[in-house]
N, CA, C and O atoms as a Maestro MAE file, in Angstrom:
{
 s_m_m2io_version
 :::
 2.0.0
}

f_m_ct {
 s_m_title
 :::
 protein
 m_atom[320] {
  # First column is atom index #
  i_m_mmod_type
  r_m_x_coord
  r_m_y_coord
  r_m_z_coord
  i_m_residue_number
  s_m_chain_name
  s_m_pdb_residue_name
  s_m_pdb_atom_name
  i_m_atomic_number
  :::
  1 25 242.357 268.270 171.576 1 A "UNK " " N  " 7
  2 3 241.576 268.220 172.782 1 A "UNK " " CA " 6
  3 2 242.368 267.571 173.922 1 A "UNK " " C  " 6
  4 15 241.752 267.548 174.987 1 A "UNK " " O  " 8
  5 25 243.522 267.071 173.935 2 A "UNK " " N  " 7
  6 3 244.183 265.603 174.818 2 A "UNK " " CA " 6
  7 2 245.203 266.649 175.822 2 A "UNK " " C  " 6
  8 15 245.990 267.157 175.024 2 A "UNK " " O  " 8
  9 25 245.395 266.977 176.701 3 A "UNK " " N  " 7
  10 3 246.496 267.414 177.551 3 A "UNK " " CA " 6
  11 2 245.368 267.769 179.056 3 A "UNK " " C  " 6
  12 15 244.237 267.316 179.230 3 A "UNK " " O  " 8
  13 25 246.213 268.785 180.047 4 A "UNK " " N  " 7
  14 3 245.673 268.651 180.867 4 A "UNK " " CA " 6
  15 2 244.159 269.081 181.186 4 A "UNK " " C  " 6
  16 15 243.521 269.078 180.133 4 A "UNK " " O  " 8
  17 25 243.835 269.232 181.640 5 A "UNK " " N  " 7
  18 3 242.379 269.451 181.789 5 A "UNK " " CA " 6
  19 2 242.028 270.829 182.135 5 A "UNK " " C  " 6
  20 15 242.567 271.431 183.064 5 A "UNK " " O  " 8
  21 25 240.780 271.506 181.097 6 A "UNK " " N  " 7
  22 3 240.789 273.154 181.645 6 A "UNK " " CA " 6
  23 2 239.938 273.251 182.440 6 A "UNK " " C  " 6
  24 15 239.098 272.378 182.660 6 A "UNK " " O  " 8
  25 25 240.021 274.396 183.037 7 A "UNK " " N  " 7
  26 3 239.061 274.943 184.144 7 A "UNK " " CA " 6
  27 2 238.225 275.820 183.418 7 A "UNK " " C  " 6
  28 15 238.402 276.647 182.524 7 A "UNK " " O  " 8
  29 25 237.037 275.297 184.217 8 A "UNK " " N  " 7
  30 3 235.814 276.076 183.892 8 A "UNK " " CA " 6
  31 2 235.662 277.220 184.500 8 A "UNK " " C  " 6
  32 15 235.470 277.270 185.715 8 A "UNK " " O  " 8
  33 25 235.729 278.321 183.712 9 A "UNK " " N  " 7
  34 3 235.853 279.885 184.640 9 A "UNK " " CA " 6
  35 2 234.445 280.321 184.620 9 A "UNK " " C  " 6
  36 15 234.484 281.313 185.347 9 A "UNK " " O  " 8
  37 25 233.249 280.186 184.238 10 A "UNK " " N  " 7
  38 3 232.118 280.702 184.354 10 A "UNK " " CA " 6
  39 2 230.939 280.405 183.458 10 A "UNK " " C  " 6
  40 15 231.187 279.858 182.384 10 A "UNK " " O  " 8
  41 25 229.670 280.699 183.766 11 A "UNK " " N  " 7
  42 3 228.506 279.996 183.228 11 A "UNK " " CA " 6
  43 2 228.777 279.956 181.782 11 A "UNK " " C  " 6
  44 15 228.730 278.928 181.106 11 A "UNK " " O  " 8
  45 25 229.153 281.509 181.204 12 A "UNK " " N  " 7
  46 3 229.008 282.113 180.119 12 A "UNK " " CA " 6
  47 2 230.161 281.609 178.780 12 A "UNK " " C  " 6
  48 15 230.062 281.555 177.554 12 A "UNK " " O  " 8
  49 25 230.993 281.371 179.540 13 A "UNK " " N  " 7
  50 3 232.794 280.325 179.082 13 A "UNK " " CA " 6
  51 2 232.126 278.811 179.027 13 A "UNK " " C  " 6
  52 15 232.273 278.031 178.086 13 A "UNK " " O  " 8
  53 25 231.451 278.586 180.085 14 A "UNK " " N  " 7
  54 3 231.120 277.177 179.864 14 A "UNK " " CA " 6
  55 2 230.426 276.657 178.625 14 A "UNK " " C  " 6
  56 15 230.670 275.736 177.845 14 A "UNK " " O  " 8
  57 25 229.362 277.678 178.728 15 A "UNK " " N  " 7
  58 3 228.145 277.400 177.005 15 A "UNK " " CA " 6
  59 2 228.716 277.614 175.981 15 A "UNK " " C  " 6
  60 15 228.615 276.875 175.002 15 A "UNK " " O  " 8
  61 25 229.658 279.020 176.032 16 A "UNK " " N  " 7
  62 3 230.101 278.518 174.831 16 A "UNK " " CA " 6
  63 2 231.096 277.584 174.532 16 A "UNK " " C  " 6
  64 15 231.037 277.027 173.436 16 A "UNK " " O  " 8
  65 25 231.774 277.379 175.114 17 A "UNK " " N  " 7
  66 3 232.849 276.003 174.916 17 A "UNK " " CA " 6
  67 2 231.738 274.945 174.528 17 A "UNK " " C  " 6
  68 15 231.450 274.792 173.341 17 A "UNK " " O  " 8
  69 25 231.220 274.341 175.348 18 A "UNK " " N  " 7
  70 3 229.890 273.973 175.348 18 A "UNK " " CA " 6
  71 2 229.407 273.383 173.580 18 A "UNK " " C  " 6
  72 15 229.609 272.248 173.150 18 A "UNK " " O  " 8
  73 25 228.835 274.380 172.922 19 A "UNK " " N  " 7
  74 3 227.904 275.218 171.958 19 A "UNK " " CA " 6
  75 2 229.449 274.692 170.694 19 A "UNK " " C  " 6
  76 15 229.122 273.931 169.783 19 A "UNK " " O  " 8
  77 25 230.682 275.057 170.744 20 A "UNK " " N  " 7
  78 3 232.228 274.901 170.005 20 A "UNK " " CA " 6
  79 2 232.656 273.434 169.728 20 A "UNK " " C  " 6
  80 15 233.173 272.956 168.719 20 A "UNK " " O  " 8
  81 25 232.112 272.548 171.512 21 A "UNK " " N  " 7
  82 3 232.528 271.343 171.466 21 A "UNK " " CA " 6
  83 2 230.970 270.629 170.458 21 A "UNK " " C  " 6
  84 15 231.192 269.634 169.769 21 A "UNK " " O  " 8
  85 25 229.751 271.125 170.471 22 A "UNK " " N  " 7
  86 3 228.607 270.639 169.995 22 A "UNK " " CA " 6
  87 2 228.430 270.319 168.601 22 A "UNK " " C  " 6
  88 15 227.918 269.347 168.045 22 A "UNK " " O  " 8
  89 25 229.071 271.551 168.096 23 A "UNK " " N  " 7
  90 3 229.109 272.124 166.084 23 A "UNK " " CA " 6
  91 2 230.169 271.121 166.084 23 A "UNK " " C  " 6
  92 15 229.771 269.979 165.854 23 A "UNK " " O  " 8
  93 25 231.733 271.303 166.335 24 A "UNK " " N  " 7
  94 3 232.511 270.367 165.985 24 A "UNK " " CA " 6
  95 2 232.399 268.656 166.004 24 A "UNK " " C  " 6
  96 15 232.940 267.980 165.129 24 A "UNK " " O  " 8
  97 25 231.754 268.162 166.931 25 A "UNK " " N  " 7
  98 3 231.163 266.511 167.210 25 A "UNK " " CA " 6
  99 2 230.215 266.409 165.716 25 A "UNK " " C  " 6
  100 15 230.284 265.488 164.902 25 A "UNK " " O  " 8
  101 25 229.263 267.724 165.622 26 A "UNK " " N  " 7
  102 3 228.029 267.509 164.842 26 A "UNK " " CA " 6
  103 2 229.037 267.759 163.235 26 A "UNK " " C  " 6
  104 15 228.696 267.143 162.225 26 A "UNK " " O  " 8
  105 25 230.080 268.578 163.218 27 A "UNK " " N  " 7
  106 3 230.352 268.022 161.891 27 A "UNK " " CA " 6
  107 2 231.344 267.252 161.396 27 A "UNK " " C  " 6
  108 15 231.700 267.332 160.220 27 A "UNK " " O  " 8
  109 25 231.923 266.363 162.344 28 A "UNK " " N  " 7
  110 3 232.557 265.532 161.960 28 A "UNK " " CA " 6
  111 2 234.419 265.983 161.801 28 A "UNK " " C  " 6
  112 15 235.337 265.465 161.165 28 A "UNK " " O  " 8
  113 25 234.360 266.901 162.510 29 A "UNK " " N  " 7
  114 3 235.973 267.462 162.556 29 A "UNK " " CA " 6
  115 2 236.687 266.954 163.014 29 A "UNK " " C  " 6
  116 15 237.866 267.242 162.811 29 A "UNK " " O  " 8
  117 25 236.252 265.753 164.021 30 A "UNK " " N  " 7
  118 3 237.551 265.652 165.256 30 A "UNK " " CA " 6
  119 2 237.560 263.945 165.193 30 A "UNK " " C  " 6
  120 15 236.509 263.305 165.175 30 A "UNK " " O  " 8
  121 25 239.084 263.224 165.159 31 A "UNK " " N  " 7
  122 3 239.003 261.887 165.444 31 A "UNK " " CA " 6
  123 2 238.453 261.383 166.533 31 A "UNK " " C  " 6
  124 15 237.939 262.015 167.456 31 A "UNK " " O  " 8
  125 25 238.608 259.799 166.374 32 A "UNK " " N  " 7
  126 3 237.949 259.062 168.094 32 A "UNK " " CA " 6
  127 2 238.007 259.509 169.058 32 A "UNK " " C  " 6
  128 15 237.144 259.888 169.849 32 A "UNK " " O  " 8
  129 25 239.713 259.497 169.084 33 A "UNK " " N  " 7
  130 3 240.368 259.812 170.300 33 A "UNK " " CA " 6
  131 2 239.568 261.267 170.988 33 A "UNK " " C  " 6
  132 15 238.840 261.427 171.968 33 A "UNK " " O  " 8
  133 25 240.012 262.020 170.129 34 A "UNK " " N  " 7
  134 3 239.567 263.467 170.371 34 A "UNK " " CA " 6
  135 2 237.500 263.666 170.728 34 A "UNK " " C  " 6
  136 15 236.849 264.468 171.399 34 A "UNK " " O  " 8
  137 25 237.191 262.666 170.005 35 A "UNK " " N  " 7
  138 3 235.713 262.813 169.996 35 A "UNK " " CA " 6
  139 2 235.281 262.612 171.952 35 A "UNK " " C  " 6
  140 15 234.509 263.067 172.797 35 A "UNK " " O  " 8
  141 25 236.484 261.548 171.794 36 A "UNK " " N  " 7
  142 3 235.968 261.115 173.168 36 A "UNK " " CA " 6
  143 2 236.441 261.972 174.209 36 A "UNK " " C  " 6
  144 15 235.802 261.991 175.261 36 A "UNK " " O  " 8
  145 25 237.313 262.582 174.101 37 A "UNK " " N  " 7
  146 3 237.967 264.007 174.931 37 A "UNK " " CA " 6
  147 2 236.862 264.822 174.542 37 A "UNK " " C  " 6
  148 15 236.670 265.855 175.184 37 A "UNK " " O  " 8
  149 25 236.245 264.583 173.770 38 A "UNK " " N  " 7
  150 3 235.251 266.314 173.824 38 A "UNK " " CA " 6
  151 2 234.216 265.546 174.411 38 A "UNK " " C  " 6
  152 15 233.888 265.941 175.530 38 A "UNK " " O  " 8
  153 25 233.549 264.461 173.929 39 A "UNK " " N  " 7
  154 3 232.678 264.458 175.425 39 A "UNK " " CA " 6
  155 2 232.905 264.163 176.529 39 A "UNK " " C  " 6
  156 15 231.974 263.991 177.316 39 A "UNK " " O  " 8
  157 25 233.945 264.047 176.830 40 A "UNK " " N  " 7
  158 3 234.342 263.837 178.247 40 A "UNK " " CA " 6
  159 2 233.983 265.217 178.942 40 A "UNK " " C  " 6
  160 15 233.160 265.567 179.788 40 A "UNK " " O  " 8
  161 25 235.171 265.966 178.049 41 A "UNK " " N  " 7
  162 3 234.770 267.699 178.497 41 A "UNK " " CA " 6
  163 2 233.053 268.353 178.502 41 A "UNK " " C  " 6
  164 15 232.507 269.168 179.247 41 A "UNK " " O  " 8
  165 25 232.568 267.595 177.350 42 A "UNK " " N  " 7
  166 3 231.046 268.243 177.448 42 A "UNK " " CA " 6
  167 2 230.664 268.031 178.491 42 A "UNK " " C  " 6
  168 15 230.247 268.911 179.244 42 A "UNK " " O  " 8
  169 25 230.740 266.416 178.859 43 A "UNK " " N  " 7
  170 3 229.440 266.004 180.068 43 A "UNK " " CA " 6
  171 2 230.178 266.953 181.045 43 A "UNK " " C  " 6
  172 15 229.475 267.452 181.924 43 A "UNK " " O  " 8
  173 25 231.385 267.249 181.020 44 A "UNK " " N  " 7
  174 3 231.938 268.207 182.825 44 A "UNK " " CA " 6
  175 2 230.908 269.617 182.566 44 A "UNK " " C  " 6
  176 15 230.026 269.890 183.380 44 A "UNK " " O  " 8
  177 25 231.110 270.305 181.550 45 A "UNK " " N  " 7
  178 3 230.649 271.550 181.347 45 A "UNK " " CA " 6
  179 2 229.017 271.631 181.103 45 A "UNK " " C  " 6
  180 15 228.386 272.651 181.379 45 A "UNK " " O  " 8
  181 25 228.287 270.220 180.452 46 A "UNK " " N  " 7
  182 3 227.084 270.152 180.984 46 A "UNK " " CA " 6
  183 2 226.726 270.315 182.793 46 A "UNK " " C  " 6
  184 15 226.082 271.214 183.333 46 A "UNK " " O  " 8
  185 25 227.341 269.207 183.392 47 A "UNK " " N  " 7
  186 3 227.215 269.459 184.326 47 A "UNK " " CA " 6
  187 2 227.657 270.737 185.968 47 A "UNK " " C  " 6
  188 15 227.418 270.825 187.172 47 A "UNK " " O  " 8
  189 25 228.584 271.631 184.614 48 A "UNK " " N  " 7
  190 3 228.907 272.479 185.428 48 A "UNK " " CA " 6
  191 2 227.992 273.592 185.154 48 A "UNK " " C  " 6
  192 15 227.738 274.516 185.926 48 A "UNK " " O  " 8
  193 25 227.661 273.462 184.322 49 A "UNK " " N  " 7
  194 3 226.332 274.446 183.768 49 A "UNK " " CA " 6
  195 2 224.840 274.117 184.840 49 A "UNK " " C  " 6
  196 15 224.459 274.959 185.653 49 A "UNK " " O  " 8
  197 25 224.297 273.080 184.695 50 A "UNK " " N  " 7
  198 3 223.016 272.205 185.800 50 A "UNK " " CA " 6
  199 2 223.683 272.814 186.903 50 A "UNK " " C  " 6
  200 15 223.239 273.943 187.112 50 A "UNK " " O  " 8
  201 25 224.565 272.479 187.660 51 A "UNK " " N  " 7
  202 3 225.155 272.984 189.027 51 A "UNK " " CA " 6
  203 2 224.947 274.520 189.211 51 A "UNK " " C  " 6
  204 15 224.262 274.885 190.166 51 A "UNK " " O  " 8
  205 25 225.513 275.491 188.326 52 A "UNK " " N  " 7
  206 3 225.186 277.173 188.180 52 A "UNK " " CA " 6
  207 2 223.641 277.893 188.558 52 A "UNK " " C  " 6
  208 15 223.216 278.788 189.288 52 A "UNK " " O  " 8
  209 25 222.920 276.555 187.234 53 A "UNK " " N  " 7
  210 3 221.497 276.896 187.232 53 A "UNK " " CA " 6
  211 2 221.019 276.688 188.431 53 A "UNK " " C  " 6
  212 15 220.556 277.639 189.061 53 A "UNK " " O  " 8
  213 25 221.048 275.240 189.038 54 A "UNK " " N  " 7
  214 3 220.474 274.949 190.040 54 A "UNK " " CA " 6
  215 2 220.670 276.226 191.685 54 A "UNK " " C  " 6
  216 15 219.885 276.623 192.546 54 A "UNK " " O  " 8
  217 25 222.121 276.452 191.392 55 A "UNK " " N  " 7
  218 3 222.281 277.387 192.468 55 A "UNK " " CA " 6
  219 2 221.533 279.152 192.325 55 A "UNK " " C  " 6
  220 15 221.268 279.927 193.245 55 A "UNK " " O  " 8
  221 25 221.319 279.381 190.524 56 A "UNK " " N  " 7
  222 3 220.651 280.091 190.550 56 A "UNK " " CA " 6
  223 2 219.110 280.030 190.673 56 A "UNK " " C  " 6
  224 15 218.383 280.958 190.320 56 A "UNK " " O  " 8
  225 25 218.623 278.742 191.258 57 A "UNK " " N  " 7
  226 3 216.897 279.083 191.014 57 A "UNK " " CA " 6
  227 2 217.312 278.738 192.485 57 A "UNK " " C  " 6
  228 15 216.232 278.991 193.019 57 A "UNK " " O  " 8
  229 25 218.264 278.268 193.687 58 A "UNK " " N  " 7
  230 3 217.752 278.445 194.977 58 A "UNK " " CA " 6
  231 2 218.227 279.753 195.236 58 A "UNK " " C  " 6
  232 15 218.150 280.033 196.432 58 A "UNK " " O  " 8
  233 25 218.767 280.792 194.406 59 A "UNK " " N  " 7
  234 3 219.160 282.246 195.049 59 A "UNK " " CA " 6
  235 2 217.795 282.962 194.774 59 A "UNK " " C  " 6
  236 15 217.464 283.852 195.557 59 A "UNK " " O  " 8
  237 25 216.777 282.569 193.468 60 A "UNK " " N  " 7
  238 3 215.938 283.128 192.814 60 A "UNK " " CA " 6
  239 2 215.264 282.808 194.393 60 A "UNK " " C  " 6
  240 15 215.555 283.682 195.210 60 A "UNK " " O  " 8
  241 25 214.477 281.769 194.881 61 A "UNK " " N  " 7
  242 3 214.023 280.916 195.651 61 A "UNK " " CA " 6
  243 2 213.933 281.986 197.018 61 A "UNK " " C  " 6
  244 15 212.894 282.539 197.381 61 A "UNK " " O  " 8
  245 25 215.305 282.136 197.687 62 A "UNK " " N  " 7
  246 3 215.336 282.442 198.328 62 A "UNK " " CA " 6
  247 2 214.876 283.930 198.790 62 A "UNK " " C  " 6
  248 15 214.141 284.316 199.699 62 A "UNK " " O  " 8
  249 25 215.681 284.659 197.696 63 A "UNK " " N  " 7
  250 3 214.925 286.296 197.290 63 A "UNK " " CA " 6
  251 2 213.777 286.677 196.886 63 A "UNK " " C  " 6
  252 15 213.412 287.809 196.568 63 A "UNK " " O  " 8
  253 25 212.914 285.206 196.911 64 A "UNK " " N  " 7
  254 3 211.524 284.882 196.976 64 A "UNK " " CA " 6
  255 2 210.542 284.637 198.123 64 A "UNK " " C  " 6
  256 15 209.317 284.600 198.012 64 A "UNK " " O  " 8
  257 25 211.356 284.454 199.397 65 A "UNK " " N  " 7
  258 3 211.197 284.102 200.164 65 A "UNK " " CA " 6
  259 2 210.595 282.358 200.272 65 A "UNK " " C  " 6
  260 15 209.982 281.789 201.177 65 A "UNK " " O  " 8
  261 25 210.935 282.014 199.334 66 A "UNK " " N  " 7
  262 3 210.753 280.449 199.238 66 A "UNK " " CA " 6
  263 2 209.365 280.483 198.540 66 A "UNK " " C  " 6
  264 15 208.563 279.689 199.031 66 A "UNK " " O  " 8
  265 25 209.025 281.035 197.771 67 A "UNK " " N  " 7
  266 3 207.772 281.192 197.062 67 A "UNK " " CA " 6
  267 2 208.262 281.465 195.394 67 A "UNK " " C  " 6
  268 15 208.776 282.556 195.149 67 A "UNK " " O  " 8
  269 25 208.103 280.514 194.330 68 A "UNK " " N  " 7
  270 3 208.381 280.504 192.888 68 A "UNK " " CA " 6
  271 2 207.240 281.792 192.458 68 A "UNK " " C  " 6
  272 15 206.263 282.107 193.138 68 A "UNK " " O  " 8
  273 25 207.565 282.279 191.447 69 A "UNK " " N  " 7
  274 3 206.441 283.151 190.950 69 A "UNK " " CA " 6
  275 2 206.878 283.109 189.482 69 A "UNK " " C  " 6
  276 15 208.057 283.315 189.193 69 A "UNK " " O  " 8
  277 25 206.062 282.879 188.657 70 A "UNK " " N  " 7
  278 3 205.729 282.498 187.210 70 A "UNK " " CA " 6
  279 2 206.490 283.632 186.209 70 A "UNK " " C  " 6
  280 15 206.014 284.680 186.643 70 A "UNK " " O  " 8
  281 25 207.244 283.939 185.306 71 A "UNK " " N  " 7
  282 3 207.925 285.326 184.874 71 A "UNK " " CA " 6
  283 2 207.278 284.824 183.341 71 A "UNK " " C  " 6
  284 15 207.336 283.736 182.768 71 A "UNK " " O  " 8
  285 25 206.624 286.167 182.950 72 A "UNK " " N  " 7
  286 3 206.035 285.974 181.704 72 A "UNK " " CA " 6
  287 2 207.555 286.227 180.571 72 A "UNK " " C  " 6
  288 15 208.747 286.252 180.878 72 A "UNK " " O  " 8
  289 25 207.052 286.344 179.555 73 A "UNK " " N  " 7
  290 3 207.964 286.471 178.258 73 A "UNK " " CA " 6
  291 2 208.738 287.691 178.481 73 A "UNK " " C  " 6
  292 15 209.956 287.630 178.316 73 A "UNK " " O  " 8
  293 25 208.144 288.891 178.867 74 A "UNK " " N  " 7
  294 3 208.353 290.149 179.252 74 A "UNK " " CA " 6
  295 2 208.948 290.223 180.099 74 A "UNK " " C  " 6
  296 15 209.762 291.146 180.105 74 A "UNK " " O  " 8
  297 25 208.871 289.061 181.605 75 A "UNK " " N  " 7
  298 3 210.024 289.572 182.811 75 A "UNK " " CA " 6
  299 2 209.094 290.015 183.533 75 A "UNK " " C  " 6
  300 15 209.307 290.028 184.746 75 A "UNK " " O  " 8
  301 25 208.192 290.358 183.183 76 A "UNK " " N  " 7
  302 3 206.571 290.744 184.256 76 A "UNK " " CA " 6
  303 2 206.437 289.272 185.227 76 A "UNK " " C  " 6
  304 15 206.507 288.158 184.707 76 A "UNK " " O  " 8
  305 25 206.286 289.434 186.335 77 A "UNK " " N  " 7
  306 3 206.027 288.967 187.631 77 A "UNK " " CA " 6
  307 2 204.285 288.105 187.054 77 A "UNK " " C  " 6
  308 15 203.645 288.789 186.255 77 A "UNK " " O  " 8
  309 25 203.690 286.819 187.437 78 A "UNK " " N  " 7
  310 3 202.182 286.870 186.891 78 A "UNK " " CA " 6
  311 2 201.826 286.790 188.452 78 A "UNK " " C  " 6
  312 15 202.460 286.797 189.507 78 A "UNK " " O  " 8
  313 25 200.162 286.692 187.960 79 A "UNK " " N  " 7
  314 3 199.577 286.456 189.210 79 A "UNK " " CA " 6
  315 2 199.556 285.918 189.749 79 A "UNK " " C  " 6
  316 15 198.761 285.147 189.212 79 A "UNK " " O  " 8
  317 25 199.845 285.404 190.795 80 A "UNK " " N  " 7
  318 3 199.704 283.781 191.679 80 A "UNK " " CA " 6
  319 2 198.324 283.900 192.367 80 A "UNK " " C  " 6
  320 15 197.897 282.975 193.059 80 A "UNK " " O  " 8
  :::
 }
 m_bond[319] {
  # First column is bond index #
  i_m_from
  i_m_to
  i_m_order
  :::
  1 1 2 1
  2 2 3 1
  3 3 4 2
  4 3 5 1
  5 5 6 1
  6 6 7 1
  7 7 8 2
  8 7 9 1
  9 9 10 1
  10 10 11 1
  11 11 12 2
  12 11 13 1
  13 13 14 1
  14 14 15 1
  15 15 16 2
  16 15 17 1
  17 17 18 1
  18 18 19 1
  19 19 20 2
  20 19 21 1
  21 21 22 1
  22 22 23 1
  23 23 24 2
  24 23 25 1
  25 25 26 1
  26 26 27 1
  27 27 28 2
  28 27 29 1
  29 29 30 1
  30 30 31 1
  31 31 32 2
  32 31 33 1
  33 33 34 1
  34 34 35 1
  35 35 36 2
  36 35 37 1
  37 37 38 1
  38 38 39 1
  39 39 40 2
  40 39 41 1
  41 41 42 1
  42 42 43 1
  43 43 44 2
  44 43 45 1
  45 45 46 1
  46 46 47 1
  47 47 48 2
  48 47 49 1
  49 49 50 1
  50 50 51 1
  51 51 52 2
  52 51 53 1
  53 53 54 1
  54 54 55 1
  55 55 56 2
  56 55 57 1
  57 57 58 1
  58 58 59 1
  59 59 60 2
  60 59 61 1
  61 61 62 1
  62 62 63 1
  63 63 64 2
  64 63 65 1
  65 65 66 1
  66 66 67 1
  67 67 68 2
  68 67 69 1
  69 69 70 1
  70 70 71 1
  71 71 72 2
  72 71 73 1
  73 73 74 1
  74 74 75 1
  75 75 76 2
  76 75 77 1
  77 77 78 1
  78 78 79 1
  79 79 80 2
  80 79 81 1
  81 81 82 1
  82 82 83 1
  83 83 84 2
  84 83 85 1
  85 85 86 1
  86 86 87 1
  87 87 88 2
  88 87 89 1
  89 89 90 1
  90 90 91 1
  91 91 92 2
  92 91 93 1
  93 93 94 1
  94 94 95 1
  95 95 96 2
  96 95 97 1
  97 97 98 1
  98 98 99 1
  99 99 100 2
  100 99 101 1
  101 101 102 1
  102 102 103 1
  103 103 104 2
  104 103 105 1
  105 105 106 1
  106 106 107 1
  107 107 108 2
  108 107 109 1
  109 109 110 1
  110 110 111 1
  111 111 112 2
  112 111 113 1
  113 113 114 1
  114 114 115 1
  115 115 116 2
  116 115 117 1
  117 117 118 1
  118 118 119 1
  119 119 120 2
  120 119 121 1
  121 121 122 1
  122 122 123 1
  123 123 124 2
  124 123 125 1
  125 125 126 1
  126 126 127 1
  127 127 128 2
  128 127 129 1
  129 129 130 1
  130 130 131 1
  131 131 132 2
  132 131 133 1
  133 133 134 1
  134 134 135 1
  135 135 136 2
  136 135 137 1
  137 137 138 1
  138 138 139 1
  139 139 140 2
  140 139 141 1
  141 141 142 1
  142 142 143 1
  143 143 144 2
  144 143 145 1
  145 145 146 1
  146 146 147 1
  147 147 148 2
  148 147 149 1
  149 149 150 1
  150 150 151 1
  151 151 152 2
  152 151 153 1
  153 153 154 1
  154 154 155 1
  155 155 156 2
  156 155 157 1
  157 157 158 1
  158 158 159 1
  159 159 160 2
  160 159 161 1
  161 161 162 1
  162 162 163 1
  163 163 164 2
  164 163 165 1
  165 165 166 1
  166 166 167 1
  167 167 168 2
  168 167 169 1
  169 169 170 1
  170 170 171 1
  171 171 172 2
  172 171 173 1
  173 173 174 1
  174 174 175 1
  175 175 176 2
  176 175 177 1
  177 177 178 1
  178 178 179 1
  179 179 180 2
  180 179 181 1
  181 181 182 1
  182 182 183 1
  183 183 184 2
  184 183 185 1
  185 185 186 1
  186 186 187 1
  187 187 188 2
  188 187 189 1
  189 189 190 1
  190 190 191 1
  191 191 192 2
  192 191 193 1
  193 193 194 1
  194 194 195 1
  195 195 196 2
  196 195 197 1
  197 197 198 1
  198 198 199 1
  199 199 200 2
  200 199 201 1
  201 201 202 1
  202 202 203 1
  203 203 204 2
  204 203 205 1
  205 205 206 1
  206 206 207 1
  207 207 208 2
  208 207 209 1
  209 209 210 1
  210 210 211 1
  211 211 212 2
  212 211 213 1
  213 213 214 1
  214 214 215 1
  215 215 216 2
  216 215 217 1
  217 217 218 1
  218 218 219 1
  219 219 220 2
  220 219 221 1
  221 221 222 1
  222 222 223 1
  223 223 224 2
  224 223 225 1
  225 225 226 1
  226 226 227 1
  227 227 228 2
  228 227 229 1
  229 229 230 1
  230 230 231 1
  231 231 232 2
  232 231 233 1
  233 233 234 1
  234 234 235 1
  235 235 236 2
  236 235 237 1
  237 237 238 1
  238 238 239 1
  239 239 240 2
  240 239 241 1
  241 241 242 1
  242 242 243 1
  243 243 244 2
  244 243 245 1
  245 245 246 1
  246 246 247 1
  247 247 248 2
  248 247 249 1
  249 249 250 1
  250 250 251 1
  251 251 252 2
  252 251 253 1
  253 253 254 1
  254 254 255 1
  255 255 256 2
  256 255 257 1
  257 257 258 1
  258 258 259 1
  259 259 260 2
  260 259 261 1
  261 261 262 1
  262 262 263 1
  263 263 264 2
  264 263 265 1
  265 265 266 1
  266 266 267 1
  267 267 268 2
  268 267 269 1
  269 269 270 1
  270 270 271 1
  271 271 272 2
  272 271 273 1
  273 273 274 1
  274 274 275 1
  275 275 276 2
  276 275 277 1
  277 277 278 1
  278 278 279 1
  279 279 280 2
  280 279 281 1
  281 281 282 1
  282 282 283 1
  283 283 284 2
  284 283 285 1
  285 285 286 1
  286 286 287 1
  287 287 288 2
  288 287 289 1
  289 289 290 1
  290 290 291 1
  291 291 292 2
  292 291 293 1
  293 293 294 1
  294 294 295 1
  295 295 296 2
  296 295 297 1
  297 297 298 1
  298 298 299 1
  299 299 300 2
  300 299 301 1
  301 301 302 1
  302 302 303 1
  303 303 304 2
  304 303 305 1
  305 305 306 1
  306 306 307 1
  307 307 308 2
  308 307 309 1
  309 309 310 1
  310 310 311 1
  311 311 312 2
  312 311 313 1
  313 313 314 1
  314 314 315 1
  315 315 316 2
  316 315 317 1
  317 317 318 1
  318 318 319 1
  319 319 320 2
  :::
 }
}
């Protein structure tokens, strides 16, 4: 995990790195050192993930005209 630092290329790269760094912590694969390089890297890619989302519910927002509307299980629009 220890050298320079990677770049996060996209939502979808992020989770799973993400999801890789999660299983490995949870089973015990990686020394201190390294443990602490992977969460270092998690909390970036957590938070580069929150940052994505957030910009996707003000694009949702906006193409809403600033009005949220409820999306059932289906992707169906509900009633407001």
């Amino acid at each position: 995990m220890a050298g320079k630092p990677q770049k996060i290329i996209d939502f979808e790269s992020a989770t799973a790195e993400l999801e890789q760094i999660v299983a490995d912590m949870e089973a015990g694969k990686l020394p201190l050192e390294d443990s602490l390089a992977a969460y270092k890297r998690g909390a970036e890619l957590l938070s580069f993930c929150r940052s994505r989302l957030e910009d996707a519910q003000q694009q949702v927002s906006v193409l809403e005209n600033g009005v949220f509307k409820d999306f059932s299980a289906s992707g169906e629009t509900g009633a407001n």
